[in-house]
Structures are given as C-alpha cells and as structure tokens.
Jmol script that loads the backbone (N, CA, C; Angstrom):
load data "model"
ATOM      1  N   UNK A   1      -9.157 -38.440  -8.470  1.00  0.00           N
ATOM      2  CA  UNK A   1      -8.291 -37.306  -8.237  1.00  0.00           C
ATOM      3  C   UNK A   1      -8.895 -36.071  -8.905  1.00  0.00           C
ATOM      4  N   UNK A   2      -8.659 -34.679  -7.920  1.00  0.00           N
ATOM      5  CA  UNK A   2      -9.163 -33.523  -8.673  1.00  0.00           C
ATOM      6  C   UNK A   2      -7.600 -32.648  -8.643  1.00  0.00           C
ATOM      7  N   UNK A   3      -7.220 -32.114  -9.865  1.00  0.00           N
ATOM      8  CA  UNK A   3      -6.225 -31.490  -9.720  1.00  0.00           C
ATOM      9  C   UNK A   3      -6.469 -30.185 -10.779  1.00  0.00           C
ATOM     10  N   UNK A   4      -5.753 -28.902 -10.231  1.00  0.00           N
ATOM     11  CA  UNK A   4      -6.235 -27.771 -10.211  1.00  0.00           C
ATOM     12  C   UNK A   4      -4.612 -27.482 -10.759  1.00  0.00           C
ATOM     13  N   UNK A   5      -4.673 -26.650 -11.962  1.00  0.00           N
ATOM     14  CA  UNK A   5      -3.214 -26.049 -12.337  1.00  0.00           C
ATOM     15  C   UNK A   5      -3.152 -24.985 -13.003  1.00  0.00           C
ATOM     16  N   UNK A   6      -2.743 -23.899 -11.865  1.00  0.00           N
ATOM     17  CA  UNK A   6      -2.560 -22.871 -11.618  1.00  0.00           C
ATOM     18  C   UNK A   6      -3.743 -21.399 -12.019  1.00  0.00           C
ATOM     19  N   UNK A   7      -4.992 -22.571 -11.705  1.00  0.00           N
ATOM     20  CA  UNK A   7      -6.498 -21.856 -11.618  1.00  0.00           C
ATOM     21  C   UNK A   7      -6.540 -20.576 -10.648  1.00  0.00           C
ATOM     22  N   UNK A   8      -6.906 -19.673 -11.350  1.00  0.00           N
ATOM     23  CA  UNK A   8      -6.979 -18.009 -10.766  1.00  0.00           C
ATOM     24  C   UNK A   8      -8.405 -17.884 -11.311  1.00  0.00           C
ATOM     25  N   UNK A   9      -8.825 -16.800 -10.376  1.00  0.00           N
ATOM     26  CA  UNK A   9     -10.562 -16.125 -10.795  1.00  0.00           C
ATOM     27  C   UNK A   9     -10.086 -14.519 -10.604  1.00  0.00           C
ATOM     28  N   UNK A  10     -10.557 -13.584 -11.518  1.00  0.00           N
ATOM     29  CA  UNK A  10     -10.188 -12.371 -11.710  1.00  0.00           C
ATOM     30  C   UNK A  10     -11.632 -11.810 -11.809  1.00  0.00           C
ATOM     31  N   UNK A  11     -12.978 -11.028 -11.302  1.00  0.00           N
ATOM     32  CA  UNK A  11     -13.788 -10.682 -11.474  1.00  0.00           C
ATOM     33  C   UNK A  11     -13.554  -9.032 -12.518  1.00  0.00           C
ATOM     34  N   UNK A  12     -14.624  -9.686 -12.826  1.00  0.00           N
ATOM     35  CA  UNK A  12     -14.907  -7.837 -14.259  1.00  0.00           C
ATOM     36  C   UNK A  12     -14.523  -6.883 -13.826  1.00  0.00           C
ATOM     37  N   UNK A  13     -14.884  -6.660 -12.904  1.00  0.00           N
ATOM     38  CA  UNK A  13     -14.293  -5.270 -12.341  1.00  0.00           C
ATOM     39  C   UNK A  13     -12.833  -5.104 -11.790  1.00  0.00           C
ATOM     40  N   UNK A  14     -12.191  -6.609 -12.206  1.00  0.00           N
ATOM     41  CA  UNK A  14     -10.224  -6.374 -11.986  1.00  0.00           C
ATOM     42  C   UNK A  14     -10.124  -7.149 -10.582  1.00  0.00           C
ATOM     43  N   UNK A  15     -11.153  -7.192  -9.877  1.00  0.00           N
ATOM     44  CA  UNK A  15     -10.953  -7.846  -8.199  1.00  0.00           C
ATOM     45  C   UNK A  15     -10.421  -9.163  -8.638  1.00  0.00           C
ATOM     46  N   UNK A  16      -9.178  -9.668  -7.985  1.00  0.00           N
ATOM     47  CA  UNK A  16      -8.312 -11.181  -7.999  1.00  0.00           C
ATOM     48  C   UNK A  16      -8.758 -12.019  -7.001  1.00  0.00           C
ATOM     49  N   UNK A  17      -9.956 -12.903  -7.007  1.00  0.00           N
ATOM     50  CA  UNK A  17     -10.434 -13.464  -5.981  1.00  0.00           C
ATOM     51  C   UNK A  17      -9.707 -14.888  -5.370  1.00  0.00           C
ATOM     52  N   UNK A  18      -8.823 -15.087  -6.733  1.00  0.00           N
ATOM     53  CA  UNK A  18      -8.181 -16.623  -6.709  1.00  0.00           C
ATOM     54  C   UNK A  18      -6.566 -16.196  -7.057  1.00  0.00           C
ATOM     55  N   UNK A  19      -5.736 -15.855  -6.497  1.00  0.00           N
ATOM     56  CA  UNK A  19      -4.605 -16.551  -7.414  1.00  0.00           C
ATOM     57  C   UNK A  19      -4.117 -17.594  -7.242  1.00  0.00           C
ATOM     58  N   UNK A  20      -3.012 -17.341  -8.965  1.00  0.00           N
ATOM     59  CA  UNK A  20      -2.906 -18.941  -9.756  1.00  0.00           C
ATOM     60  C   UNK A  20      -2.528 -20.479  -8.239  1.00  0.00           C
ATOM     61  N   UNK A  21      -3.582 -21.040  -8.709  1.00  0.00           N
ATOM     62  CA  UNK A  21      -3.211 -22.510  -7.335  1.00  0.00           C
ATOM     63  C   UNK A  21      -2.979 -23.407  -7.957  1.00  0.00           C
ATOM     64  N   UNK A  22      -2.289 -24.316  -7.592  1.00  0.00           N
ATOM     65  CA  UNK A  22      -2.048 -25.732  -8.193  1.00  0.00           C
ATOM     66  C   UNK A  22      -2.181 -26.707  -6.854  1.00  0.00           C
ATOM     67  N   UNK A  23      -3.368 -27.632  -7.182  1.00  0.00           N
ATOM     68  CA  UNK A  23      -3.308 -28.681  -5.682  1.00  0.00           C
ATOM     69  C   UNK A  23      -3.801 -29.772  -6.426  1.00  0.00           C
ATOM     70  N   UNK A  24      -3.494 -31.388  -6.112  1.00  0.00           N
ATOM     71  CA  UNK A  24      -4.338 -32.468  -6.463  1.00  0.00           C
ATOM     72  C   UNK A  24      -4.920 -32.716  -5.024  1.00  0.00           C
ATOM     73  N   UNK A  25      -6.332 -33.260  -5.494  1.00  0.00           N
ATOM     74  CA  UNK A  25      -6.777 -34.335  -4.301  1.00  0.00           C
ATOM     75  C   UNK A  25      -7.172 -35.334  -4.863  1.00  0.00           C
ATOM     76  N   UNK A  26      -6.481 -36.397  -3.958  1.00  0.00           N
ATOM     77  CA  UNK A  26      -7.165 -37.616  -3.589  1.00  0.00           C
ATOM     78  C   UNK A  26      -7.985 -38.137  -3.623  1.00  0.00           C
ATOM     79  N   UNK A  27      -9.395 -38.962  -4.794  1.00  0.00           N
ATOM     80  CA  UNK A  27     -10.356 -39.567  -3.807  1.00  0.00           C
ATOM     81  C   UNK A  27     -10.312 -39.888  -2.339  1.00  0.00           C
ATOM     82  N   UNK A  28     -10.843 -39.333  -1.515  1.00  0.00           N
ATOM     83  CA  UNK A  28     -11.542 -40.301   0.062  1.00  0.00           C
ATOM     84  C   UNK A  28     -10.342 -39.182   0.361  1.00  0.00           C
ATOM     85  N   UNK A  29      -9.809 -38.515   0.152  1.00  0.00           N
ATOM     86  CA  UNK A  29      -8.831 -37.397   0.622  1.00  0.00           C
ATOM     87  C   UNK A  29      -9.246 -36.505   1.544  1.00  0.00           C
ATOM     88  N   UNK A  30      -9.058 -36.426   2.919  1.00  0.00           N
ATOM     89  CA  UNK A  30      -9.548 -35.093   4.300  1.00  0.00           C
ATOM     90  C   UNK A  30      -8.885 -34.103   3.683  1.00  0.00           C
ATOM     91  N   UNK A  31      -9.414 -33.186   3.710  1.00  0.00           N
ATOM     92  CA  UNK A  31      -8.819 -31.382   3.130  1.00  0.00           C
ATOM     93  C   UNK A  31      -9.369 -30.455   3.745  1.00  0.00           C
ATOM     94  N   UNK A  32      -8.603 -29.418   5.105  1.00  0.00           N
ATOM     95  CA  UNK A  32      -8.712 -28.506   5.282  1.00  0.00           C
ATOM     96  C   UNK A  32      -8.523 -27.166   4.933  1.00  0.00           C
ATOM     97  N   UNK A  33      -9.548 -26.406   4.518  1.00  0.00           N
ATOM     98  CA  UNK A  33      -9.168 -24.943   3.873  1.00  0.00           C
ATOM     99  C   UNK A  33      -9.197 -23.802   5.308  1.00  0.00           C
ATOM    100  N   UNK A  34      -7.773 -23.330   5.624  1.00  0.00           N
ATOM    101  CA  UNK A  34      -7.738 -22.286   6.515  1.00  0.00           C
ATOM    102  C   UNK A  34      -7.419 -20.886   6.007  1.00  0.00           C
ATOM    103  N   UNK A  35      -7.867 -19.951   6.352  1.00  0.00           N
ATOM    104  CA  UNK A  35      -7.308 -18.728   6.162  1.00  0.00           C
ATOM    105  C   UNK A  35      -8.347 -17.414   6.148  1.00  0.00           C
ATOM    106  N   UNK A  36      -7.853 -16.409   6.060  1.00  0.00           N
ATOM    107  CA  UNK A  36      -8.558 -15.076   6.470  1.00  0.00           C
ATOM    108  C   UNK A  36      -9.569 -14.628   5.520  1.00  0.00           C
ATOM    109  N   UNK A  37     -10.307 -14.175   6.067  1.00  0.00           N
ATOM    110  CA  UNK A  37     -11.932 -13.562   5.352  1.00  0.00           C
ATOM    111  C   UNK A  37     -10.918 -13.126   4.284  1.00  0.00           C
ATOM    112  N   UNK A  38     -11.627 -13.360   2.924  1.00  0.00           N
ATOM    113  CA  UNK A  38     -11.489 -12.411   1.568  1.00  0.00           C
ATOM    114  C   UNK A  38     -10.198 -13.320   1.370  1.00  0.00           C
ATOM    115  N   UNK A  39      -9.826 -14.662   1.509  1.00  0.00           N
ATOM    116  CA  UNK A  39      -8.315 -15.522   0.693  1.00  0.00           C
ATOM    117  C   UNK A  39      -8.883 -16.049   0.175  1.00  0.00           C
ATOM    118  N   UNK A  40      -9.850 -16.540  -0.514  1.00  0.00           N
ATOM    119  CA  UNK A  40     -10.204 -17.035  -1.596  1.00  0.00           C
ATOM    120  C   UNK A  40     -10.867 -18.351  -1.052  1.00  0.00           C
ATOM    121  N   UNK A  41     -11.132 -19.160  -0.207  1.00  0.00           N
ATOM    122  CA  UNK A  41     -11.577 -20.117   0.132  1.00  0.00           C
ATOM    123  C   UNK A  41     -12.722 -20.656  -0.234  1.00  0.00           C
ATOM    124  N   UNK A  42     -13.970 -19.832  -0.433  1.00  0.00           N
ATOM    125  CA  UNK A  42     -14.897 -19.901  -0.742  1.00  0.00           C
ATOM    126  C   UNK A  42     -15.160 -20.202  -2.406  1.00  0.00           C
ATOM    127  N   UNK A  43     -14.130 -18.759  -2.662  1.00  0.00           N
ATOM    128  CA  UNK A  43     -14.030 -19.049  -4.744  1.00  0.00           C
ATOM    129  C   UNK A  43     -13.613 -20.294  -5.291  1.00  0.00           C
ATOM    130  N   UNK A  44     -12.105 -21.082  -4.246  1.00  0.00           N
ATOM    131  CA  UNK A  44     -11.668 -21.811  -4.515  1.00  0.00           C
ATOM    132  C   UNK A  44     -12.514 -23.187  -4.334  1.00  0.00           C
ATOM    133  N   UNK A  45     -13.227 -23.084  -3.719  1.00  0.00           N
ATOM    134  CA  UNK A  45     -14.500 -24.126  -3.634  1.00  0.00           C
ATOM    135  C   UNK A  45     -15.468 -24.190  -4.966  1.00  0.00           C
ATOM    136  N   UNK A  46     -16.115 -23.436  -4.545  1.00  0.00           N
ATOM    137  CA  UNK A  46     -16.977 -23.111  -5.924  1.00  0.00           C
ATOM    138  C   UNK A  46     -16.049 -23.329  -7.339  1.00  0.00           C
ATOM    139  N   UNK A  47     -15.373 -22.807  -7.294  1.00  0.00           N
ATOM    140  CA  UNK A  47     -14.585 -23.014  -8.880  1.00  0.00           C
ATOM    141  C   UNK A  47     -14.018 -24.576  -8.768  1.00  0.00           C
ATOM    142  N   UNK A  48     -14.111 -25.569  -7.965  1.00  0.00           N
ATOM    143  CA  UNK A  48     -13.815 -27.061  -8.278  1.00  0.00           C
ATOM    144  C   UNK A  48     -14.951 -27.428  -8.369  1.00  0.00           C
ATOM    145  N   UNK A  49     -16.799 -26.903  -8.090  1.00  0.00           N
ATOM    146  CA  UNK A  49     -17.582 -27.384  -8.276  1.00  0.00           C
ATOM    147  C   UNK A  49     -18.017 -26.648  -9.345  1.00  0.00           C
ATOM    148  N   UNK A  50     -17.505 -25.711 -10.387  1.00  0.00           N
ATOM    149  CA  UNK A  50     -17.812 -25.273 -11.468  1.00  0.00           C
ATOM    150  C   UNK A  50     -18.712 -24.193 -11.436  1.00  0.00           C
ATOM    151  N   UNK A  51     -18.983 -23.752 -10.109  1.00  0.00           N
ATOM    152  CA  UNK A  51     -19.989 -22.450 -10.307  1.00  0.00           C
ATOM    153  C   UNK A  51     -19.600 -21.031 -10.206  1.00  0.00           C
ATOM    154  N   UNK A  52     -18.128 -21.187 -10.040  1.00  0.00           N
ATOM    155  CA  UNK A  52     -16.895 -20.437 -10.367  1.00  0.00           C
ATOM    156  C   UNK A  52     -16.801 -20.678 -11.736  1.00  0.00           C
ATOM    157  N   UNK A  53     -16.421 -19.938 -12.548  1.00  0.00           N
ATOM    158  CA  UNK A  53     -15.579 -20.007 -13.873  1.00  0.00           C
ATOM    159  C   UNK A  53     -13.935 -19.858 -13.674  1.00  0.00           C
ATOM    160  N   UNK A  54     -13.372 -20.648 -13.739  1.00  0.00           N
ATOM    161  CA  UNK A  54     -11.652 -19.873 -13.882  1.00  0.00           C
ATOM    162  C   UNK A  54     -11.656 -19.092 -15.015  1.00  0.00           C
ATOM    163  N   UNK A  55     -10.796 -18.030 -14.775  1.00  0.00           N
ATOM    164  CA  UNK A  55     -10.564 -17.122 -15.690  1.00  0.00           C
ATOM    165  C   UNK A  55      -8.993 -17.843 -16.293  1.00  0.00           C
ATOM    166  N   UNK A  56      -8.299 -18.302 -15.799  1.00  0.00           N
ATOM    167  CA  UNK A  56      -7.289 -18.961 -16.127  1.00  0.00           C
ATOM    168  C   UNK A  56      -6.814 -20.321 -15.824  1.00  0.00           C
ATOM    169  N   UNK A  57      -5.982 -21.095 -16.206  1.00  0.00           N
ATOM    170  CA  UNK A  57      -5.339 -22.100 -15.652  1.00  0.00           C
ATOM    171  C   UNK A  57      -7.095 -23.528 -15.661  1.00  0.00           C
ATOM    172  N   UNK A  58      -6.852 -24.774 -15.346  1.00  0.00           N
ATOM    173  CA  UNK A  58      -7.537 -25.527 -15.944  1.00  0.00           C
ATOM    174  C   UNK A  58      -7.468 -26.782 -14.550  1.00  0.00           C
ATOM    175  N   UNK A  59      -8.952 -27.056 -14.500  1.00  0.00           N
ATOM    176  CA  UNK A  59      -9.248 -27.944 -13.657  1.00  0.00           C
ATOM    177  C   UNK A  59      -9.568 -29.009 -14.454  1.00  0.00           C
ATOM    178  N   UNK A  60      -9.078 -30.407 -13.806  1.00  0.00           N
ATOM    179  CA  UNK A  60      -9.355 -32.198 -13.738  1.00  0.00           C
ATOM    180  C   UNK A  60      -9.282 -32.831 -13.487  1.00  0.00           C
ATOM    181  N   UNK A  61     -10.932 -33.483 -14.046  1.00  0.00           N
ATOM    182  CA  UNK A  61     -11.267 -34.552 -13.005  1.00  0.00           C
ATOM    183  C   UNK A  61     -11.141 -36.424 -13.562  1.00  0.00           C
ATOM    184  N   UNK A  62     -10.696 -37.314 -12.391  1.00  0.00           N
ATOM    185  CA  UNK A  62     -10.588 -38.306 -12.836  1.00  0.00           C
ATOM    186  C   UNK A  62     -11.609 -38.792 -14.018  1.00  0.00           C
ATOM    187  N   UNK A  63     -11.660 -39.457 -14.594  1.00  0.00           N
ATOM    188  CA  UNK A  63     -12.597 -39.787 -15.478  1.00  0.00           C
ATOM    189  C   UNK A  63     -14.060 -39.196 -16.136  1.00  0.00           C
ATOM    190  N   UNK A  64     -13.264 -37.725 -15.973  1.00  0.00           N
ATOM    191  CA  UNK A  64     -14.235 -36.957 -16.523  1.00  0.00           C
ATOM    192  C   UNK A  64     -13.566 -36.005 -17.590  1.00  0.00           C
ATOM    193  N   UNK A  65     -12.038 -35.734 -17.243  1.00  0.00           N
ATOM    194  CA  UNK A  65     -10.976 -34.944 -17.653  1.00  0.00           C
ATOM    195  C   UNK A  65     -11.335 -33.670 -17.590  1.00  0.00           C
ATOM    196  N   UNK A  66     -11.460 -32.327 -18.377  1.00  0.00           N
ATOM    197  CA  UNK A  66     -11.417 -31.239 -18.219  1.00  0.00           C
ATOM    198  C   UNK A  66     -12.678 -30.576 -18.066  1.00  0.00           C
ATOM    199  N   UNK A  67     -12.603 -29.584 -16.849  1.00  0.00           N
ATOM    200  CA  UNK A  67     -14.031 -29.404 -16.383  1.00  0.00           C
ATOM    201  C   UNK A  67     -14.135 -28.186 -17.317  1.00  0.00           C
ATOM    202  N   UNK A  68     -14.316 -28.252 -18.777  1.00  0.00           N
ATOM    203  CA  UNK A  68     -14.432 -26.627 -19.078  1.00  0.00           C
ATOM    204  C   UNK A  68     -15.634 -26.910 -20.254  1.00  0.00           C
ATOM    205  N   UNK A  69     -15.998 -28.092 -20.148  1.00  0.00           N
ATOM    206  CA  UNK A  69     -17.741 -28.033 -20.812  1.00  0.00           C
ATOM    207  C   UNK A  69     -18.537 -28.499 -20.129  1.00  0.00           C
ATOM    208  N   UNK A  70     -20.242 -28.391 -20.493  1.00  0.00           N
ATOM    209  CA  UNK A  70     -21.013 -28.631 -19.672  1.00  0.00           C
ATOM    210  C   UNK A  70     -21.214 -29.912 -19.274  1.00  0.00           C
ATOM    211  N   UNK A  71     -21.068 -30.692 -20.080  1.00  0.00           N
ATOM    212  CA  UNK A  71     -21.633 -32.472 -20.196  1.00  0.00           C
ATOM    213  C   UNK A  71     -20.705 -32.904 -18.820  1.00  0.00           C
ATOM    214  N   UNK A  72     -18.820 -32.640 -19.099  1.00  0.00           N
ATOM    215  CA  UNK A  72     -18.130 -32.901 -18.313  1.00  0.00           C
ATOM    216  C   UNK A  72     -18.476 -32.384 -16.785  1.00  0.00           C
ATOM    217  N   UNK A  73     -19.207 -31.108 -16.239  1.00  0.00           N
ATOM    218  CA  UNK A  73     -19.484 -29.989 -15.112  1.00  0.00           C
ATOM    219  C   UNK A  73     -20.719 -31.364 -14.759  1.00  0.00           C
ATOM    220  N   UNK A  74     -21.631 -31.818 -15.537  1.00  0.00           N
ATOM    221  CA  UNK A  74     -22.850 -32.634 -14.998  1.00  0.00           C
ATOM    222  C   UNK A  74     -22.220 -33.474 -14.484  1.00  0.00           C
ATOM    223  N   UNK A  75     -21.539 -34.876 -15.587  1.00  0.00           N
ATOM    224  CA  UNK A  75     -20.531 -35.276 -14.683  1.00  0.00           C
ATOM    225  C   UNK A  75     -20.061 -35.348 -13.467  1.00  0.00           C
ATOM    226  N   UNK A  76     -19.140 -34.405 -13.344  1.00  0.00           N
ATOM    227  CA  UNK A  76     -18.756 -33.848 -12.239  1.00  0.00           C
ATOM    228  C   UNK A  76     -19.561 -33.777 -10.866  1.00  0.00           C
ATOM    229  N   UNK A  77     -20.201 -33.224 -11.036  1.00  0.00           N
ATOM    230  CA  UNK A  77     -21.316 -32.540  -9.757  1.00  0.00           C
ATOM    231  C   UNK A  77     -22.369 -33.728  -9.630  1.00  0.00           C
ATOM    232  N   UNK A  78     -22.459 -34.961 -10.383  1.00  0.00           N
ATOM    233  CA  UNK A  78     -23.071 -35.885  -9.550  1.00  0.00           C
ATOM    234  C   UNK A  78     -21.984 -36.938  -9.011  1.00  0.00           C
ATOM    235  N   UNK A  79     -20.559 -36.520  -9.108  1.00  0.00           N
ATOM    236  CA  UNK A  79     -19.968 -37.760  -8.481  1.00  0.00           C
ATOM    237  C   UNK A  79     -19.177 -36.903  -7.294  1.00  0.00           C
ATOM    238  N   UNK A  80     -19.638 -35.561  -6.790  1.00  0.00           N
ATOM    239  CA  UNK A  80     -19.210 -34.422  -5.789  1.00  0.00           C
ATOM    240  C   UNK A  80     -20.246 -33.948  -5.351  1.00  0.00           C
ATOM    241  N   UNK A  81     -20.206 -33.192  -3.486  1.00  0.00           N
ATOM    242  CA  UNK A  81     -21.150 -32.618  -2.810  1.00  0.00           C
ATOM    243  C   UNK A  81     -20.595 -31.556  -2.192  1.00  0.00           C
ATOM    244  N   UNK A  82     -21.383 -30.549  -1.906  1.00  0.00           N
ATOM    245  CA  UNK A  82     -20.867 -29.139  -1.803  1.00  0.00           C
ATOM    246  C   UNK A  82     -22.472 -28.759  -0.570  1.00  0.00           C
ATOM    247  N   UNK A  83     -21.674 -28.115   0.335  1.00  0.00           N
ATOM    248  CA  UNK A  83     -22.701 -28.056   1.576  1.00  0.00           C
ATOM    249  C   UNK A  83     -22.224 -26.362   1.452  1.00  0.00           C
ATOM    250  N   UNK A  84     -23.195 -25.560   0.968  1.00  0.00           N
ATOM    251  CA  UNK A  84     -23.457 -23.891   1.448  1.00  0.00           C
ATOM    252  C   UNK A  84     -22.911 -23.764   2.767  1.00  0.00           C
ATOM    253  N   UNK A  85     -22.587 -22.962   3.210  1.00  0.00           N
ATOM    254  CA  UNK A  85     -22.469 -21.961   4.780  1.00  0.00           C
ATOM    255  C   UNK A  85     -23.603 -21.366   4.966  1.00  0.00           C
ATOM    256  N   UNK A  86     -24.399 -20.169   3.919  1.00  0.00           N
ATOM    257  CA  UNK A  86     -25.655 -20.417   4.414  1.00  0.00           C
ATOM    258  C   UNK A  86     -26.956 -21.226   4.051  1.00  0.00           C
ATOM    259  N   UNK A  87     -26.650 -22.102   3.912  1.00  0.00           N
ATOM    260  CA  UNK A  87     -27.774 -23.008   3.626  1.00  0.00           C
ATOM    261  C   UNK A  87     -29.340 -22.911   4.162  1.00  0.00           C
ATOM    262  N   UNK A  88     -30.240 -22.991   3.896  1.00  0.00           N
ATOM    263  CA  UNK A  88     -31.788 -23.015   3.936  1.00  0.00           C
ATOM    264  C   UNK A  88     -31.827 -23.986   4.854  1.00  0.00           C
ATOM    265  N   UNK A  89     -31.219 -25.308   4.453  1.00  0.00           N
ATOM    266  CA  UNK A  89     -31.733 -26.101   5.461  1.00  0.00           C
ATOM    267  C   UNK A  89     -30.925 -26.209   7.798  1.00  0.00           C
ATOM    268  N   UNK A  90     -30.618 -25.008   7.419  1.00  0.00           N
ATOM    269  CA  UNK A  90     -29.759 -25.023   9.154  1.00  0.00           C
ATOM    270  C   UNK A  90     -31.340 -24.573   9.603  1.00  0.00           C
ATOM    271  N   UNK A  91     -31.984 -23.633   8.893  1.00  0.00           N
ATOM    272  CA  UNK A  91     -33.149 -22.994   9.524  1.00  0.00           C
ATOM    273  C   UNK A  91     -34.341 -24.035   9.704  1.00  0.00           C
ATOM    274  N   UNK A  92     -34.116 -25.243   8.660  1.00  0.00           N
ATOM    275  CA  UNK A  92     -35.642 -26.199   8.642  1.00  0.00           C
ATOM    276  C   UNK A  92     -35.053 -27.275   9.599  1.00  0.00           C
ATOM    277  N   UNK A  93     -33.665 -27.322  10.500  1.00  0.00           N
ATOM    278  CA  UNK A  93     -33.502 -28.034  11.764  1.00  0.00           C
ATOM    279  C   UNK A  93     -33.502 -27.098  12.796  1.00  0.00           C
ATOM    280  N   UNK A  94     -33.489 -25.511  12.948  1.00  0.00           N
ATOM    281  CA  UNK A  94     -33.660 -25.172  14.046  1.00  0.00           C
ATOM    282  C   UNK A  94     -35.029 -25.353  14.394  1.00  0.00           C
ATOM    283  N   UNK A  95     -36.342 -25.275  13.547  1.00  0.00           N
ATOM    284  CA  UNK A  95     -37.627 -25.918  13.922  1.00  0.00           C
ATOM    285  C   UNK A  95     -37.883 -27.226  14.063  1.00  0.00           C
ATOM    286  N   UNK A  96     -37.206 -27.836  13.886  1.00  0.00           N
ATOM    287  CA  UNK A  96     -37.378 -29.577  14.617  1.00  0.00           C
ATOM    288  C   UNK A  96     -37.279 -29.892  15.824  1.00  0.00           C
TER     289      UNK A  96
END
end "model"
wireframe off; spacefill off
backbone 0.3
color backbone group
C-alpha cells in the first residue's frame, strides 16, 4: 500500500502545484489519473516517486514507512516504476 495524507507541493515562487490529497493504493491496484493540463497529475506522480518533494503532509510506503529520507526513497524506487511522457526511448522505437 502507498498512502498519501494530505501531501501538497507549493513551488518558491508561491505556484500550488499539488493541493493537500489524501489517497491509498493498493498493491496490484489499476489507477487512473484524469484531469486538465496544469491539475497536478504529473506533480502528483513524481512526488509518490520522490522526485517531487512535498512541501507538506507525508507519504507511506508499505514496508518502507515514511518516504522523507533517502535510504527509505532507494527503497522505494526499486520496488516502483515510473514511465516519462517524454521519454528517450519512444524515439529509439520509432527507428526500429
């Protein structure tokens, strides 16, 4: 289970890229993220794979517990996969 309580991202310059969310998932859990350019979808991704910082509120993970040090983030990110939008590799299959 990954559960998220009431994690917000606020950038330096005051921009609110996240507000406060609270969601668990499921291991083996299907999860669709819908919604309009600039709702946070993207932040809210990144900040469960830690390359977000929350500015508030606190993410955890099953048997790793709180993602807010590094040892726990390594953890993390080898037992999770995260596929870019623009990824390098769409371009090394359009030449195949």
């Amino acid at each position: 289970m990954l559960a998220l309580n009431r994690v917000a991202v606020t950038y330096g310059n005051g921009t609110q890229a996240l507000k406060p969310t609270s969601l668990k998932l499921a291991q083996g859990q299907f999860v669709v993220l819908l919604g309009r350019s600039g709702a946070g979808k993207s932040t809210l991704i990144r900040t469960l794979n830690g390359l977000v910082a929350p500015t508030s509120g606190s993410i955890i993970a099953d048997g790793v517990g709180s993602l807010d040090g590094e040892r726990a983030l390594r953890v993390h990110r080898r037992r999770t996969g995260m596929i870019f939008q623009q990824h390098r590799a769409h371009r090394a299959l359009e030449r195949a």
